[in-house]
LUMFI-266514 format. One record per residue (C-alpha): residue in one letter; x negated, y, z. Coordinates in steps of 0.1 Angstrom, whole numbers, padded with zeros to 4 digits, always signed. Layout:
BEGIN
aXYZ/...
! end
This chain:
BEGIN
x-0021+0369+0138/x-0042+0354+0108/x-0044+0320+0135/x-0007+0315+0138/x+0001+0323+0098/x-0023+0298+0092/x-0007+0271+0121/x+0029+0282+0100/x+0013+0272+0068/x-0003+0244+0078/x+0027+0231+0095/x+0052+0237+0066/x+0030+0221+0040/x+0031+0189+0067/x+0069+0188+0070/x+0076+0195+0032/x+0054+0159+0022/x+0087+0136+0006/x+0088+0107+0030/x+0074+0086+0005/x+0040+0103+0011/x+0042+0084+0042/x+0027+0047+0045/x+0051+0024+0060/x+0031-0005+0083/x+0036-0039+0067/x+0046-0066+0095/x+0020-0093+0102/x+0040-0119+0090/x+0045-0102+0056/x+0011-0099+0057/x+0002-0136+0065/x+0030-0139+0036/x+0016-0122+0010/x-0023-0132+0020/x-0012-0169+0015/x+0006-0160-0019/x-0029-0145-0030/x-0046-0173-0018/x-0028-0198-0046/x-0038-0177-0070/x-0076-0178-0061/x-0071-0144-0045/x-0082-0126-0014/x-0071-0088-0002/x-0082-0067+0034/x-0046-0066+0050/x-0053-0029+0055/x-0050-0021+0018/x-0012-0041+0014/x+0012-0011+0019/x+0047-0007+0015/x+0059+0003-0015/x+0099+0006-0033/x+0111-0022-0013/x+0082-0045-0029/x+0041-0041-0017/x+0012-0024-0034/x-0025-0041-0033/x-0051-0019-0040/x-0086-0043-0044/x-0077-0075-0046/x-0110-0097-0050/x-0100-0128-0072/x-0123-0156-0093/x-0115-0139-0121/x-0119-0104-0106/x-0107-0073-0091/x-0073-0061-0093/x-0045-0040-0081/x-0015-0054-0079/x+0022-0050-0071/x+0049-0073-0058/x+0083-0070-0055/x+0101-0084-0021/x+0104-0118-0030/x+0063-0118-0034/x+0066-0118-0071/x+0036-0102-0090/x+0054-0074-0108/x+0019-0057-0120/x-0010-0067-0124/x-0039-0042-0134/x-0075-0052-0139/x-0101-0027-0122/
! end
């Protein structure tokens, strides 16, 4: 009994999550986008930590000469934030 209260639990705290909790995949060729954006800007990023965020991108450790940074970009590839790590 204790098993299946716990599977009901479990399971209802999965479905509940807003669907915003879940990462959308960002298509290569956004990817290749956005990498060569960063790349005029002296900036590099792993393409696993681009995600899809608000109908813009979020960039969580991107390496650049000037140093690390997390970084937003709206869906034109515009730098909307910019924050210094």
């Amino acid at each position: 009994m204790t098993k299946h209260l716990m599977t009901i639990a479990f399971l209802s705290a999965v479905f509940a999550m807003p669907l915003s909790a879940v990462a959308e995949e960002v298509p290569a060729d956004k990817q290749t986008a956005i990498l060569d954006m960063l790349k005029t800007m002296q900036c590099e990023v792993d393409p696993a930590n681009i995600e899809a965020d608000d109908g813009g991108f979020e960039l969580d450790d991107v390496f650049c000469a000037d140093g690390q940074y997390d970084m937003k970009l709206n869906a034109d590839l515009v730098v909307t934030d910019k924050r210094k790590e």
